[in-house]
C-alpha positions as CSV (number, residue, x, y, z in Angstrom):
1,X,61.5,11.2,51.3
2,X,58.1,9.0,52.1
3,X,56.5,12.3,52.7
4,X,57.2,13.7,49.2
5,X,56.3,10.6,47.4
6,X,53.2,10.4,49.0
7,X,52.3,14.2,48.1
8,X,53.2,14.0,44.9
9,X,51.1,10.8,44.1
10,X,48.1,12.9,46.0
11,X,49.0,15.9,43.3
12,X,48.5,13.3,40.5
13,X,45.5,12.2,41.5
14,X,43.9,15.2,41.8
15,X,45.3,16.4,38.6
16,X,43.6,13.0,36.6
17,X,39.8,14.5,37.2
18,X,41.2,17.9,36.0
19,X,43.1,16.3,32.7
20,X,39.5,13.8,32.0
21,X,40.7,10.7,33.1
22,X,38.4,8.9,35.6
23,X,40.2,7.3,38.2
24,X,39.0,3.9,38.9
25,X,40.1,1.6,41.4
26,X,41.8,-1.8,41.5
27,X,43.4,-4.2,44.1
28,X,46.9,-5.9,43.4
29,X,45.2,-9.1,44.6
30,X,48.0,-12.3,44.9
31,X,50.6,-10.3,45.2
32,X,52.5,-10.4,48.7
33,X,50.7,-8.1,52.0
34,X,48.0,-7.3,49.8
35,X,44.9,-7.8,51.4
36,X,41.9,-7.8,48.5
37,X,38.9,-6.3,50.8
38,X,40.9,-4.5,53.1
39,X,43.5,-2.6,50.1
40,X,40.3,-1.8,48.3
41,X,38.7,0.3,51.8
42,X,42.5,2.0,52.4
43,X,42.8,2.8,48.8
44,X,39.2,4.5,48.5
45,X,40.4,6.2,52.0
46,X,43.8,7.1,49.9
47,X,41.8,8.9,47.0
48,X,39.7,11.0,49.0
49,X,42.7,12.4,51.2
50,X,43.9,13.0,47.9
51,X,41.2,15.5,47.4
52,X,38.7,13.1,45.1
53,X,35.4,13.7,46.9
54,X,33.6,10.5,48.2
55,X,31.0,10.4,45.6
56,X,34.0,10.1,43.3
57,X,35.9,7.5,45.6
58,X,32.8,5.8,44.9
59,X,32.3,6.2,41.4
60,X,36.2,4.9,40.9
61,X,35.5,1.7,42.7
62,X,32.7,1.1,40.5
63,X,31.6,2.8,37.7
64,X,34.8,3.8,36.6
65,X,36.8,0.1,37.2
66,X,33.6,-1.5,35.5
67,X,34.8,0.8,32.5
68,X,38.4,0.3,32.8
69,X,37.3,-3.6,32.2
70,X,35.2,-2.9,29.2
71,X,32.6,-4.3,31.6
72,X,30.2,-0.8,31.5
73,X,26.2,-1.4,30.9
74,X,26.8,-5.2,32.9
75,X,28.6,-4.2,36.4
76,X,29.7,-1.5,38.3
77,X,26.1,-0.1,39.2
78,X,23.2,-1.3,41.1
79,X,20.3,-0.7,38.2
80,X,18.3,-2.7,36.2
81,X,19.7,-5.1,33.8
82,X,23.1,-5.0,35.5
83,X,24.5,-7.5,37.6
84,X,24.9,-7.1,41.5
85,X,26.0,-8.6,44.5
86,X,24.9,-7.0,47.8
């Protein structure tokens, strides 16, 4: 039952590139056994066994999430005029 859950949420996620949505990701931060820095590293390890390359685990974590805040052209890249913290 696990097994099939977790293959079809790998099937969806390689279907949302295919359909134009960019995948971005997102931490569930406050809530219970969440661990911010830690869920963010397994979930950008879950999207890539999910067939996303790297480069596009990446690109979720920042270029996309800075979109899905509205926060595109002022986060979510290091570049000039943008804010960073490395």
């Amino acid at each position: 039952m696990m097994r099939t859950a977790v293959m079809n949420r790998r099937a969806v996620v390689r279907a949302l590139p295919k359909a134009g949505a960019k995948p971005a990701v997102g931490t569930d931060g406050g809530a219970r056994f969440v661990v911010p820095a830690l869920s963010v590293h397994q979930e950008l390890a879950a999207l890539v066994a999910s067939g996303l390359s790297p480069a596009d685990a990446l690109r979720a974590a920042t270029i996309n999430a800075a979109a899905a805040l509205d926060l595109d052209g002022e986060v979510g890249e290091v570049k000039v005029g943008q804010r960073a913290d490395l």
